[in-house]
N, C-alpha and C positions, 0 to 999 in steps of 0.2 A: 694624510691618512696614515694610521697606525698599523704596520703589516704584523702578521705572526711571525714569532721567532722561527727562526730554521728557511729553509729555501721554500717553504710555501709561498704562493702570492695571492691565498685568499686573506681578504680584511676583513677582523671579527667588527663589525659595529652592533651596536643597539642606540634606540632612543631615549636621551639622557631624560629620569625623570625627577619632581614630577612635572608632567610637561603644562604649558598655558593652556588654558583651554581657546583663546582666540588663536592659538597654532595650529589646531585642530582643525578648525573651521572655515580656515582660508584667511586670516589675515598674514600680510605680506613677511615673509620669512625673515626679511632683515628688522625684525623685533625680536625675535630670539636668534640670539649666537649659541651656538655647540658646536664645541670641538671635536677634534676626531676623537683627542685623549679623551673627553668627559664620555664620547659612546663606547667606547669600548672599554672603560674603567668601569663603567656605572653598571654592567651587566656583568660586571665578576663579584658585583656584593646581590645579586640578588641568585638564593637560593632554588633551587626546584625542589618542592616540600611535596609529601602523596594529596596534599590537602590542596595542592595546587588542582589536581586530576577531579572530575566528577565523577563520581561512581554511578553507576546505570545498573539498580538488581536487575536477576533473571531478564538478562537480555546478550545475545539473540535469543538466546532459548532458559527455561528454569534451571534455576540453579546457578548461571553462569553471572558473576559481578564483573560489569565490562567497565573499564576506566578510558573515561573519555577524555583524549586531549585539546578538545576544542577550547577551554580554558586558557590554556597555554600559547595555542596560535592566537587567538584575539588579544594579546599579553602583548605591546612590542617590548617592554622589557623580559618578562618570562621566555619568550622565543628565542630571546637572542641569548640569554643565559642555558637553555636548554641546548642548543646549538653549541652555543662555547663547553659546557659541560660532555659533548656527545665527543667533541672533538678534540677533549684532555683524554679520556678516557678512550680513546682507539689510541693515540699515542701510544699510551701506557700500555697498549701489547703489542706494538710491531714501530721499529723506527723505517722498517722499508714495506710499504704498499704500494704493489702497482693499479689495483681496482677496486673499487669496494659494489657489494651487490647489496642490493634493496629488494623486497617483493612490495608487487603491487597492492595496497595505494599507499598505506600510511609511510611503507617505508619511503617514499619518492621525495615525501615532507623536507627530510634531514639528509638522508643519503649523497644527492650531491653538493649538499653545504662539506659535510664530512671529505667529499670524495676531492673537492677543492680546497680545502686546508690543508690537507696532506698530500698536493699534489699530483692525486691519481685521477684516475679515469672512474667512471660509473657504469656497473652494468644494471638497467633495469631486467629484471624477471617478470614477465608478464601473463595474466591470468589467458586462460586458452583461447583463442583466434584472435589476439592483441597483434601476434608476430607474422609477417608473411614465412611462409617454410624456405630452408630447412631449419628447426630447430632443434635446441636439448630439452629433453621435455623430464619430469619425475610428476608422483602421485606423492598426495599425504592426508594424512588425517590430523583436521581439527580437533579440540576440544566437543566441536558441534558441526562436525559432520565431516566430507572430503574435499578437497581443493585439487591442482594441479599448476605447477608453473613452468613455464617457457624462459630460456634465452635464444637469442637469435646462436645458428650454428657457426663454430669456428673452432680451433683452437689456441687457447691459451698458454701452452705449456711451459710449465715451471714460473709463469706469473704467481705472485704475492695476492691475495683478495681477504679482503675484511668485509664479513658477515654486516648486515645493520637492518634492524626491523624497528618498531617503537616499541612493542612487546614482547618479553619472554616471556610466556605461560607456561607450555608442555613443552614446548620444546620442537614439535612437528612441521612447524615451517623451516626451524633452522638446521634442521636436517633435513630438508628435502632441499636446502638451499647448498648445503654441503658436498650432499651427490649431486647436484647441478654442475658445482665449479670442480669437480673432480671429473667428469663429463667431457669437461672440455679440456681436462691436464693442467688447469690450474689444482693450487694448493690454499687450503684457506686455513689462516692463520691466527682467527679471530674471530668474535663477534661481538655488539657492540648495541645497548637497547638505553633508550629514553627509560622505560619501568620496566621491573620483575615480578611476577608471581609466585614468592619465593616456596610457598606451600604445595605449587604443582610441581615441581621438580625438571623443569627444564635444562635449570643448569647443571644436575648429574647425569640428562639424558644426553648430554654435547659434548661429555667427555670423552676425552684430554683436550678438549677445544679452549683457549685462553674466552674465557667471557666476566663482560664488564657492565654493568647498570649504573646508572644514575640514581632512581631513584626505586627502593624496594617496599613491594605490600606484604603484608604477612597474613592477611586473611585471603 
């Protein structure tokens, strides 16, 4: 197996394609050979394009264009280039992480692929009565309506944490995700999205926060 440069000890792989289709189906594995090199080479030539994402108008609610990534996960090479792509791009703002936090659900997807490349730990944020008490709790407003997120109580202090959602929109999760890790005396140093909604202005709503996308909408 082919590890990540630096002292991480996550393996990036993906599935070399395109694949047979009797490998699909269950005939016996030793008909196709791949290497560790051809999985993890073969998902640094595949791109995440916005054309990869489905778009879903007026949903949840009118008005709102939701980009769905279920494309992506039923991809195993899209997933695993998204994944590699999630995990250049946290790089490129911090060489020391000690945790990276996710909210619940979509961020759970990538977050500890990420939080395992770079060696750190995960903290999941969990939607309300997820956590037995004591917690750190904050409130935020969606796009389409309020939310609230939990971590389990403790603290962190002077720990390193990298933000990670699948979406920037406004920007209201990842600031409620900020006063979370500052809650607990961590520092967060980062944040880090699968897409951006570059017309909603999330990313001037985070500043001075370093933040990074992959892949940007403009409508």
């Amino acid at each position: 197996m082919q590890k990540v440069e630096g002292s991480s000890p996550f393996i990036r792989l993906s599935l070399k394609a395109p694949r047979k289709r009797g490998f699909l189906f269950g005939e016996p594995r030793s008909q196709t050979l791949i290497t560790s090199s051809d999985l993890w080479s073969y998902s640094r030539h595949v791109s995440i394009r916005a054309e990869d994402f489905r778009n879903v108008p007026d949903w949840p609610k009118p008005g709102i264009q939701f980009k769905d990534i279920d494309p992506i996960l039923r991809s195993p090479d899209l997933l695993a280039s998204a994944i590699d792509s999630l995990i250049d791009a946290s790089e490129g703002i911090s060489a020391e992480i000690d945790f990276v936090i996710a909210p619940e659900a979509r961020g759970f997807l990538f977050g500890p692929a990420i939080a395992a490349a770079l060696g750190a730990g995960f903290i999941p944020a969990r939607k309300p009565n997820k956590l037995p008490p004591e917690t750190h709790s904050t409130s935020y407003l969606l796009e389409y309506g309020e939310d609230h997120l939990h971590v389990a109580h403790g603290s962190l202090d002077g720990r390193r944490i990298l933000i990670h959602d699948d979406l920037l929109a406004t920007g209201g999760t990842v600031e409620a995700l900020t006063k979370l890790v500052e809650k607990t005396g961590a520092i967060a140093v980062g944040a880090v999205f699968l897409s951006e909604i570059t017309a909603l202005g999330g990313r001037n709503r985070l500043e001075p926060l370093a933040v990074r996308s992959v892949v940007q909408f403009n409508d």
